[in-house]
C-alpha positions in Angstrom: 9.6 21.0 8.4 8.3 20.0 12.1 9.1 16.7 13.3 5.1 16.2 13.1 4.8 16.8 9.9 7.7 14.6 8.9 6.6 11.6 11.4 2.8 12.1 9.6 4.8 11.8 5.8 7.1 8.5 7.3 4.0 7.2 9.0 2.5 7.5 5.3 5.3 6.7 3.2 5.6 3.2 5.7 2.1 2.4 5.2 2.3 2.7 1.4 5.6 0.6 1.1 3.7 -2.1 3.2 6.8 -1.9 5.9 4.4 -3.0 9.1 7.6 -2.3 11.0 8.5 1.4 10.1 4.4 2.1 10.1 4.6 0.7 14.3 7.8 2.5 15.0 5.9 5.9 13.1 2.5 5.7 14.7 4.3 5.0 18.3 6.2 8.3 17.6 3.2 10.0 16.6 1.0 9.0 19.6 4.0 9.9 22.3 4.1 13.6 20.7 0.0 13.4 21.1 -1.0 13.8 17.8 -4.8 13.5 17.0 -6.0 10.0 15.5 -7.8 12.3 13.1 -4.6 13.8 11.9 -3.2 10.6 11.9 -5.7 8.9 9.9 -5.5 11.7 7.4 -2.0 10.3 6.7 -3.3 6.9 6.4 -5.9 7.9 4.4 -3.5 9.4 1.8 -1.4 6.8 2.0 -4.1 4.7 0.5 -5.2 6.7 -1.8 -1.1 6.9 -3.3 -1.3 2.7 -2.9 -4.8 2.3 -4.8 -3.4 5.0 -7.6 0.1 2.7 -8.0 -2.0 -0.7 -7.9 -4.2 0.6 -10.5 -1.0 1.8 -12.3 0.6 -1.9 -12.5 -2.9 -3.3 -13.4 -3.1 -1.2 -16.6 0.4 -1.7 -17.1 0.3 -5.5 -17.1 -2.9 -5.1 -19.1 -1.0 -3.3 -22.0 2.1 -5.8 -21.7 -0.3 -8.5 -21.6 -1.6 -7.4 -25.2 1.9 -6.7 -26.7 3.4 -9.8 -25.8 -0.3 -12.3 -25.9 0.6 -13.6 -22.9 -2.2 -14.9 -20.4 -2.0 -13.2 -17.3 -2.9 -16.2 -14.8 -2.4 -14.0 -11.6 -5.8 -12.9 -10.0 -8.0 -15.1 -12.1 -8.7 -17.1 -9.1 -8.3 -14.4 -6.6 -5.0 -15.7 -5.7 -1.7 -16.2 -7.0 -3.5 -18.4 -10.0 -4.9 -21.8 -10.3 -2.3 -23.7 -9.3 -1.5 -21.4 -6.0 -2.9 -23.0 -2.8 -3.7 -19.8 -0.9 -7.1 -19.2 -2.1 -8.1 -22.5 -0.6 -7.1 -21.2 3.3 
């Protein structure tokens, strides 16, 4: 594997992992060897795209949980943490 290839893969594996340090130290890497922003958002689009797919994953998973155990799930009824989370009010 070219070191392109594997910097496009880290930049994307970073960017789905949420590590905003690894994702600066990748795209850095990426721009020095001139790679094209289209390439690069190609990696960030599929990085995305992996992210949305887990999300969704842990959603119907808590969903199914939710049912075997009848336990209200309080997160994201408020569009934060739950009603008693202050950081929907900022």
């Amino acid at each position: 594997m070219d070191n392109t290839t594997r910097e496009l893969i880290q930049l994307a594996a970073s960017w789905a992992a949420g590590c905003s340090d690894c994702l600066e130290t990748h795209w850095n890497a990426l721009k020095r060897a001139g790679v094209s922003e289209e390439d690069i958002q190609e990696s960030l689009d599929l990085a995305r795209a992996i992210r949305v797919k887990a999300l969704l994953n842990m959603d119907s998973l808590v969903r199914t949980l939710n049912q075997r155990l009848d336990i209200p799930v309080v997160a994201g009824s408020s569009g934060c943490c739950g009603p008693d989370c202050g950081c929907s009010e900022g």
